[in-house]
C-alpha positions as CSV (number, residue, x, y, z in Angstrom):
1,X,-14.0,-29.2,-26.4
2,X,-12.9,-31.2,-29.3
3,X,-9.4,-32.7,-29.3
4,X,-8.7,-31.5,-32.7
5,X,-8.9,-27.9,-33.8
6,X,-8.3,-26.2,-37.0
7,X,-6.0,-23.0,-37.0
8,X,-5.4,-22.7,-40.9
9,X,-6.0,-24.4,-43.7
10,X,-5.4,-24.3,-47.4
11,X,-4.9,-26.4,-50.4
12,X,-1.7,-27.9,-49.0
13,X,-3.5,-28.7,-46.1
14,X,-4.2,-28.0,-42.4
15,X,-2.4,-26.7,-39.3
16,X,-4.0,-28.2,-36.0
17,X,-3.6,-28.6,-32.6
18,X,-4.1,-31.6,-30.4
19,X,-5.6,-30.4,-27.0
20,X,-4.7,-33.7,-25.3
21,X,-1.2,-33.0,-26.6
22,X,-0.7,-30.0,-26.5
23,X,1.1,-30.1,-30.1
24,X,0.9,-28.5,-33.4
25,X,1.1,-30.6,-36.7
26,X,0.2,-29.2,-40.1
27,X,-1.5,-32.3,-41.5
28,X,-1.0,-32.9,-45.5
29,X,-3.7,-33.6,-47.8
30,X,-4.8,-37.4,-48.2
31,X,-4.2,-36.9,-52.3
32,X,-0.5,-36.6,-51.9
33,X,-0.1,-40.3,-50.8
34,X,2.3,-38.8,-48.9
35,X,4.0,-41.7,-46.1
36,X,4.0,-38.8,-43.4
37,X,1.0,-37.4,-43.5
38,X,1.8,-35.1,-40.2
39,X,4.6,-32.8,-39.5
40,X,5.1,-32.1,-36.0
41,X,6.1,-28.3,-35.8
42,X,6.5,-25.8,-32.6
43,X,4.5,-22.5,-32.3
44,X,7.2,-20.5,-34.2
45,X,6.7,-22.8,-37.1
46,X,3.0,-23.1,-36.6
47,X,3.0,-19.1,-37.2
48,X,5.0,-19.4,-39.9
49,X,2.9,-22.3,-41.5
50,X,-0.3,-20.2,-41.4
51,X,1.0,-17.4,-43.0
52,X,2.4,-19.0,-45.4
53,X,-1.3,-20.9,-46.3
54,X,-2.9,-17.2,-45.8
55,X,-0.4,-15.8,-48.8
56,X,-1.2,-19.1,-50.5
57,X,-5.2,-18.7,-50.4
58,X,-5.9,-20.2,-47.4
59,X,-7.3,-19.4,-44.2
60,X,-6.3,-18.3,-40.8
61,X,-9.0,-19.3,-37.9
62,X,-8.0,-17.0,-34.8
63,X,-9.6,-17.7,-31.4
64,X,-10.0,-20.8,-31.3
65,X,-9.7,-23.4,-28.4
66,X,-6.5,-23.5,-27.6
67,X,-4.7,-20.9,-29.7
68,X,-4.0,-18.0,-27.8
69,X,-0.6,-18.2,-27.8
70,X,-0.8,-18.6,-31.5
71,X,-3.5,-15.9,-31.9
72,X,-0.9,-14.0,-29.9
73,X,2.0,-14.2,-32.3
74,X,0.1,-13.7,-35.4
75,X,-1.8,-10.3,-34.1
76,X,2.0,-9.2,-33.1
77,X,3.5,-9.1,-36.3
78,X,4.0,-5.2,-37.4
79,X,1.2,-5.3,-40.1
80,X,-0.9,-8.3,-39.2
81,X,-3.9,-5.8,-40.7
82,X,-3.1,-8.2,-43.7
83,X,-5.4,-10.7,-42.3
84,X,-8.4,-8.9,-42.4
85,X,-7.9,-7.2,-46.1
């Protein structure tokens, strides 16, 4: 298993989890010369992240190593159906 997985992505950039870690960052794009590059964020916030790269265009990447939790939250929301439209 790699140490790096992809959850979501878009054009503002990707939220990943470290397995060695166990933590969720939402990495920015390298075109934003941004000086912080990674935001440490919990799972709430991870959850919130995706979603708001789905509504944005991007993409959500459910079961995946080491996202159940994650997978969990996101299939709980009332009308999650959105992710399949």
């Amino acid at each position: 298993m790699a140490d790096r997985t992809v959850h979501a992505s878009s054009e503002s950039g990707e939220l990943v989890r470290y397995e060695r870690a166990g933590k969720w960052y939402m990495e920015l794009p390298d075109d934003l010369n941004d000086p912080e590059p990674r935001i440490l964020c919990n799972l709430a916030d991870a959850v919130a992240v995706a979603i708001a790269m789905w509504y944005e265009g991007g993409d959500i990447f459910l079961d995946q190593p080491g996202g159940k939790r994650f997978d969990a939250k996101i299939r709980k929301m009332d009308d999650w159906e959105w992710l399949y439209a």
